[in-house]
N, C-alpha and C positions, 0 to 999 in steps of 0.2 A: 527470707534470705538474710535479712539485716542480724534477727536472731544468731542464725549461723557465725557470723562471724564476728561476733561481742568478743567469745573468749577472745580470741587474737588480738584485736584492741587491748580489751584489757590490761592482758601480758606484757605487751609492747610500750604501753602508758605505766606500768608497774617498775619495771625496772630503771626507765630514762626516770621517773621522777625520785625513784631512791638513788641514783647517782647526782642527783640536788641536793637532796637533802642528806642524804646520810655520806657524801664524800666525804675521806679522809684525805690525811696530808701526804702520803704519798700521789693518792691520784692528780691532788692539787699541784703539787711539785711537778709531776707528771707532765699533766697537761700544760705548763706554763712552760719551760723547757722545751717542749715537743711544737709547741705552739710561737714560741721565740724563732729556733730553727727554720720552721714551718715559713714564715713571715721574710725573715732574712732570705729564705731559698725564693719568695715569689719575687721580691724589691731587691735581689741582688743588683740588677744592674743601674738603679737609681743608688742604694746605699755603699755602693764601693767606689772606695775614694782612687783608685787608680785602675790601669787596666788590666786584668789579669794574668795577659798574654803577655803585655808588653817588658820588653828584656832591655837591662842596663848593665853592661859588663862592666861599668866605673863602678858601679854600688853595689857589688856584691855583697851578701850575708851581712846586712845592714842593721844593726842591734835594736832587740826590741825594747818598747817606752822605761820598761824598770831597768835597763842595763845603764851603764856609764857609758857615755858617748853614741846615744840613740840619735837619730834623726828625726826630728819631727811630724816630717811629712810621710813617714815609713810608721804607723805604730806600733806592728805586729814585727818589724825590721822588713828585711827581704832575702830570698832564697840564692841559690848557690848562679843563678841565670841574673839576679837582680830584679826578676819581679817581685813585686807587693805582695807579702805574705799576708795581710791583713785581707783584702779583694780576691787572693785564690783560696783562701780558707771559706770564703764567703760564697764565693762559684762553688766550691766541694760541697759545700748542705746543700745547693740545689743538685748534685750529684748523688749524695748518699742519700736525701728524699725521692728523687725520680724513681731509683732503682728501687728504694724498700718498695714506695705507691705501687707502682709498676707490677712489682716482683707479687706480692699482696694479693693483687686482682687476677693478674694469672692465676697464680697456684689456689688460691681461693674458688674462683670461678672453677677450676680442675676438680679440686676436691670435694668442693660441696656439691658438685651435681652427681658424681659417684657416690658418695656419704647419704645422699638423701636419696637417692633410687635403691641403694642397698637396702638401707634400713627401712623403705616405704613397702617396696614390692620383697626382700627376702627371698629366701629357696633358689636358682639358679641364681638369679640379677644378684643377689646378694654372695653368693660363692665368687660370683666372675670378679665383684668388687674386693673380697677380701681379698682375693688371688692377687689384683690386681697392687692392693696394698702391701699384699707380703713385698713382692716382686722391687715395688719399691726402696723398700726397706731393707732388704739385701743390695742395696745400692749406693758406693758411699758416696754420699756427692760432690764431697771436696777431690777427687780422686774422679770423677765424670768429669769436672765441670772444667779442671785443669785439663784433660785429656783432649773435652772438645772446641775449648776455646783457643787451646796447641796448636789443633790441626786448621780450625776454620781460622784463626785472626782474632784479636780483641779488635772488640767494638760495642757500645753501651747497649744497640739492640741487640749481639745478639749475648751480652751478661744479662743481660733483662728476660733473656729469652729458656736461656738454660735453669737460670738461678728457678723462672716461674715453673719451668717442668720435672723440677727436681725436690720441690717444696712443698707439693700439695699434701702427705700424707696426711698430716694433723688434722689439718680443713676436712678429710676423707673419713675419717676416726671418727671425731669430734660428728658431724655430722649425722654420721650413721647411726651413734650411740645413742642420740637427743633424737633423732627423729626415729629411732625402734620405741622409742619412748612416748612418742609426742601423739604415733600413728593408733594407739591403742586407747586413749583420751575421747570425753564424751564430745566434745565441740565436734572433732575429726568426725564421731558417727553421726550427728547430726546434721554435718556438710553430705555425706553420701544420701542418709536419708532423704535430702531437702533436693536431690539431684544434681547436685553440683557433679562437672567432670573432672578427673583425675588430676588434671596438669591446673585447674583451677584450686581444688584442695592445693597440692604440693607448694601452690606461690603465696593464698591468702591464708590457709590456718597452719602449714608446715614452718613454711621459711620462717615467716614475721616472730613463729616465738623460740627458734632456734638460733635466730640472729644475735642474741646477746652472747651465746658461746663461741659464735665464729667471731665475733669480734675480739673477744680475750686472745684466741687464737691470733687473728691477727696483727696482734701487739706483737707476739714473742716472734713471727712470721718475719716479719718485716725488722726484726733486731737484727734478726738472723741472715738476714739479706745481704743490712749496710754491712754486719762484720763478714760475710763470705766476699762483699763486693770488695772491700778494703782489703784484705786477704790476696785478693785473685790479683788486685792491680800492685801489691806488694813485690807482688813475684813478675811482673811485665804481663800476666795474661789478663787484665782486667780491664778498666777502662784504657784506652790510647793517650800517651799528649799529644797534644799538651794542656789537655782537658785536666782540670784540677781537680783532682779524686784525691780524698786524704788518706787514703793507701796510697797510692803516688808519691803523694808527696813526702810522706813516711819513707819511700824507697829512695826517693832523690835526698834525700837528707843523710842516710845513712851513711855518704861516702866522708859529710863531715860532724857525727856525731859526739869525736873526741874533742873538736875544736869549738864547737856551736853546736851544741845538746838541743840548744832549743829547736832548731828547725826539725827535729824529731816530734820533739813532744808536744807540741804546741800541736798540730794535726792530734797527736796522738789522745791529748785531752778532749779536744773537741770531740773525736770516735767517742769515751767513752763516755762523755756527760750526755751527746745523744743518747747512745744506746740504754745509759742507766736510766734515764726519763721516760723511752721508751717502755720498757721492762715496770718503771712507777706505775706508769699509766696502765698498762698489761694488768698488775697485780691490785693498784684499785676497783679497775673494773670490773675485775674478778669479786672480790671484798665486797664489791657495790651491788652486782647483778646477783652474788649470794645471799646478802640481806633483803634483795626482793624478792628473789625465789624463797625466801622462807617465812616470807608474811602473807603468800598465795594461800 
């Protein structure tokens, strides 16, 4: 039995260790970025220096540390209510983290168990599945997700909710293609040989060496989340306040854009140095898990 599932080992130690050694500096960029974020969204509420919620209508639009006439105790300034722009930018990475995590495991969980019964079993199971994918994909999501978050309410479960059932396709793709691939491999006939059962192949020699392409996946996944998430609360259907979402905040800021640019951007940078580190980490992994796939 141990026989049996060497290959999968293998594969699975093949890849994590060429991402040690053979990382580039994007993935390095990457992870450190994503990992900064990552950190700030767990320790937000030890690391913010005010409360996020709380409102000063004497201190409005309070200039940030490089302006003339900042206040100290304000770094980031503060928004058009007077709270601390620095502590709700801080609450918004645990926002825009929740929802990508969140968003990830759904659609992921969605896709890959239709991607891997597709591609394992074929002939109907695998018709019902592409069907299933078209069907998606004639679907546009920004255009769903505003339509049913209109009718039901913003609310963060259920952006979590829709974004996860609206995302799977990739994870569905991507899995099907690697495991029509993975099911025809000599490890795979020597688990049926050895009497292994079905849903036992699918978890120890399927998944484990398919898992390094659901992971690329899941980098551009969860990009694609934070920007739908930021997007939807832009327009009032996305997260509710006074939860601090940097689409939010991006929207409350617009009314003083020409006066105090910043409380635009400043959300607006943070969106896209996440998401560019995001996307690093995506494309190293990619770089990384292809350098090991080609010393197999």
């Amino acid at each position: 039995m141990s026989a049996v599932r060497t290959p999968a080992r293998r594969m699975g130690s093949g890849w994590l260790s060429a991402i040690g050694i053979r990382g580039r500096w994007g993935l390095a960029l990457g992870a450190v970025i994503v990992g900064a974020v990552l950190v700030l969204a767990v320790l937000a509420p030890w690391v913010t220096p005010h409360d996020p919620f709380a409102q000063n209508l004497d201190n409005r639009l309070a200039l940030p540390f490089w302006m003339e006439g900042a206040q100290p105790g304000h770094l980031l300034g503060t928004d058009g209510l007077g709270r601390d722009y620095l502590s709700r930018l801080i609450y918004g990475a645990r926002i825009s983290m929740l929802i990508g995590l969140l968003t990830v495991v759904t659609s992921g969980l969605i896709g890959t168990v239709l991607g891997v019964l597709g591609g394992f079993f074929g002939g109907r199971v695998d018709d019902a599945v592409l069907f299933a994918i078209t069907c998606r994909l004639s679907i546009p999501v920004v255009l769903v997700a505003l339509a049913v978050v209109g009718l039901l309410g913003s609310s963060l479960t259920l952006v979590v909710l829709v974004l996860g059932l609206l995302l799977w396709d990739r994870f569905a793709v991507v899995a099907r293609s690697t495991t029509m691939q993975v099911r025809n491999l000599d490890y795979v006939a020597a688990a049926w040989a050895a009497g292994l059962s079905t849903p036992a192949i699918l978890l120890r020699e399927v998944l484990p060496n398919i898992a390094s392409h659901l992971a690329v996946v899941a980098t551009l996944e969860m990009a694609l989340a934070i920007l739908l998430e930021a997007a939807l609360s832009f327009l009032g259907l996305g997260v509710p306040p006074p939860l601090p979402s940097w689409g939010l905040m991006i929207a409350e800021g617009k009314d003083y854009m020409f006066f105090s640019p910043w409380v635009i951007w400043i959300p607006g940078v943070a969106l896209f140095v996440l998401v560019f580190g995001i996307n690093l980490l995506g494309d190293g992994l990619r770089d990384a898990l292809g350098a090991a796939d080609s010393q197999k």
